[in-house]
C-alpha positions in Angstrom: -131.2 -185.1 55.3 -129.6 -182.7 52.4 -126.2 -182.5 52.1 -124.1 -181.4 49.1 -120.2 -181.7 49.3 -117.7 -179.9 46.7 -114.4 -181.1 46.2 -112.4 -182.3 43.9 -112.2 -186.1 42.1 -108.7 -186.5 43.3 -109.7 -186.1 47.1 -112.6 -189.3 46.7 -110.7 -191.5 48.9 -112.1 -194.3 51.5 -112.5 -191.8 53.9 -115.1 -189.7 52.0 -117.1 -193.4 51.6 -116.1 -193.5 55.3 -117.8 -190.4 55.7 -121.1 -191.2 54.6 -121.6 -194.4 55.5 -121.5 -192.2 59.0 -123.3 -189.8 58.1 -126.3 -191.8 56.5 -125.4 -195.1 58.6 -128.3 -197.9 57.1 -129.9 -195.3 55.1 -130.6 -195.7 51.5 -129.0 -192.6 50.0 -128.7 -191.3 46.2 -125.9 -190.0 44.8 -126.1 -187.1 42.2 -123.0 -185.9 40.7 -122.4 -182.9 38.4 -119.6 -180.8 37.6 -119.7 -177.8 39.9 -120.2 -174.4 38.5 -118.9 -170.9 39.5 -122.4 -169.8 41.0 -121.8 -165.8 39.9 -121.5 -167.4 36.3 -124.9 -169.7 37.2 -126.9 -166.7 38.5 -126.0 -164.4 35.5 -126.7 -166.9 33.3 -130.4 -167.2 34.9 -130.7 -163.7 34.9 -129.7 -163.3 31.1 -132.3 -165.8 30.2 -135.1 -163.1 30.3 -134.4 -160.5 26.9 -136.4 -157.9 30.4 -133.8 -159.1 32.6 -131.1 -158.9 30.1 -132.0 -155.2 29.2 -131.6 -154.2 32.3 -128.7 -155.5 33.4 -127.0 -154.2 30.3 -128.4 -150.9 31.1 -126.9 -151.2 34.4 -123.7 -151.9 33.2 -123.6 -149.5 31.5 -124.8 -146.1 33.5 -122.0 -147.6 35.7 -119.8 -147.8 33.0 -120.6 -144.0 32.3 -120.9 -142.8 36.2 -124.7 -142.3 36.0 -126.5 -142.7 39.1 -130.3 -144.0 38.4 
């Protein structure tokens, strides 16, 4: 089982712990935690990686910016 939950560090309270002992019951589970991310900002950040990708989106940006349909 995957799950991933998003919330904030003021709302870990027992009944989040509650939660997954539930959830997982006598499982052994592994808990990852990481700072979330706005995902539009992740995605065009992977996309920028590539100078090919990062062309064309630039271009893109810009024929839009100018009203040119490609």
């Amino acid at each position: 089982m995957y799950t991933i939950y998003k919330l904030r560090v003021a709302e870990l309270d027992e009944r989040f712990i509650d939660t997954l002992k539930h959830q997982f019951q006598d499982r052994e589970i592994e808990i990852v935690v990481s700072e979330a991310v706005d995902v539009a900002e992740d995605e065009t950040a992977y996309l920028l990686r590539s100078s090919a990708n990062r062309e064309r989106l630039l271009q893109a940006i810009e024929n839009v910016a100018q009203g040119r349909r490609v």
